[in-house]
C-alpha positions in Angstrom: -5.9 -15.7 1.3 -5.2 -12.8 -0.4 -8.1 -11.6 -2.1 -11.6 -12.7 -3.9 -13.0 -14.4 -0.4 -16.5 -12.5 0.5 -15.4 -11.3 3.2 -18.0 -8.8 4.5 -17.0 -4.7 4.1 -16.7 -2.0 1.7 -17.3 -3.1 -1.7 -16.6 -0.5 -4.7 -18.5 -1.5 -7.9 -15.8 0.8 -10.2 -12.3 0.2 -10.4 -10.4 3.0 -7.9 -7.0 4.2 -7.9 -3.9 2.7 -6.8 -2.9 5.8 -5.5 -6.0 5.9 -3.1 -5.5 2.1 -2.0 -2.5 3.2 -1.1 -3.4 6.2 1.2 -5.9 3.9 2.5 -3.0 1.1 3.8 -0.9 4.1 5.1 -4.3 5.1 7.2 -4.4 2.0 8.8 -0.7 2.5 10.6 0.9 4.0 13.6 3.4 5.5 11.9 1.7 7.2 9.3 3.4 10.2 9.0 6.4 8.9 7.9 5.6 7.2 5.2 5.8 9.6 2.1 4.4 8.3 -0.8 6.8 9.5 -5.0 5.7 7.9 -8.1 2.9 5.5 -8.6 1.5 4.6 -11.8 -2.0 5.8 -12.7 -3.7 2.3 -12.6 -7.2 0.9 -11.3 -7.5 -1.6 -8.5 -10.7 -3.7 -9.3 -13.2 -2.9 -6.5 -13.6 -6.3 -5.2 -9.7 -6.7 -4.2 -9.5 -2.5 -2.8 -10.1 -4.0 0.9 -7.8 -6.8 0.5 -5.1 -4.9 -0.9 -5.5 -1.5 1.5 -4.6 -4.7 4.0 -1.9 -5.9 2.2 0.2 -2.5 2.2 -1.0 -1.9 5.8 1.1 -4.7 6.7 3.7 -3.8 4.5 4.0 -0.5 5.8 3.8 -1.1 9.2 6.6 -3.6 8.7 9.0 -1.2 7.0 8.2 1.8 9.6 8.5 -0.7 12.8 12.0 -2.1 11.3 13.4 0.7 10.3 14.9 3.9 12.2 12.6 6.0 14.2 13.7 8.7 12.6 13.7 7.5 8.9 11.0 8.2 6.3 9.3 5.0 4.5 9.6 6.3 0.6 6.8 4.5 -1.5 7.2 4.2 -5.0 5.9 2.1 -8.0 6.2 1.2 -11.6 4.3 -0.2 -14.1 5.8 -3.3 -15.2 4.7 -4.9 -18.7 2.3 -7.6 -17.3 1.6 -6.2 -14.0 2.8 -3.5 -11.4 5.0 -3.4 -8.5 5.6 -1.4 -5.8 8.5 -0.7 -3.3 9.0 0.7 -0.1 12.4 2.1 1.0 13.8 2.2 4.3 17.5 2.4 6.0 18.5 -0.8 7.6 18.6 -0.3 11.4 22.0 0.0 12.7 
């Protein structure tokens, strides 16, 4: 499931940034300092999905930084699309 379970742990009652959800996922990895986050659009994540989604890009993340050279960064960037937003992480393929 990806999100709306009542799953116990932090709940926000406001909406916080995308950019913070973000930060959060990139907390959660090994490889942290690697990951260098460029453009992300100024948007709210409702507070009930924040832990869900901090998750979400964890795994995300951790996939691009373990399958990708060592010595590559993982470039995060997003867009606002017109009914929703999507982001993207970069990485060289492995040789």
């Amino acid at each position: 499931m990806l999100g709306g379970s009542d799953r116990p742990g932090r709940q926000w009652q406001e909406p916080q940034r995308l950019l913070s959800v973000m930060r959060g996922g990139i907390g959660r990895i090994k490889d942290f300092h690697r990951v260098q986050l460029r453009h992300l659009p100024e948007l709210g994540v409702d507070g009930g999905l924040v832990d869900h989604l901090t998750l979400i890009f964890a795994h995300l993340l951790d996939n691009a930084a373990r399958y990708s050279p060592p010595t590559e960064p993982v470039v995060v960037s997003g867009r606002r699309c017109p009914t929703a937003s999507a982001s993207r992480s970069r990485t060289p393929a492995r040789a």
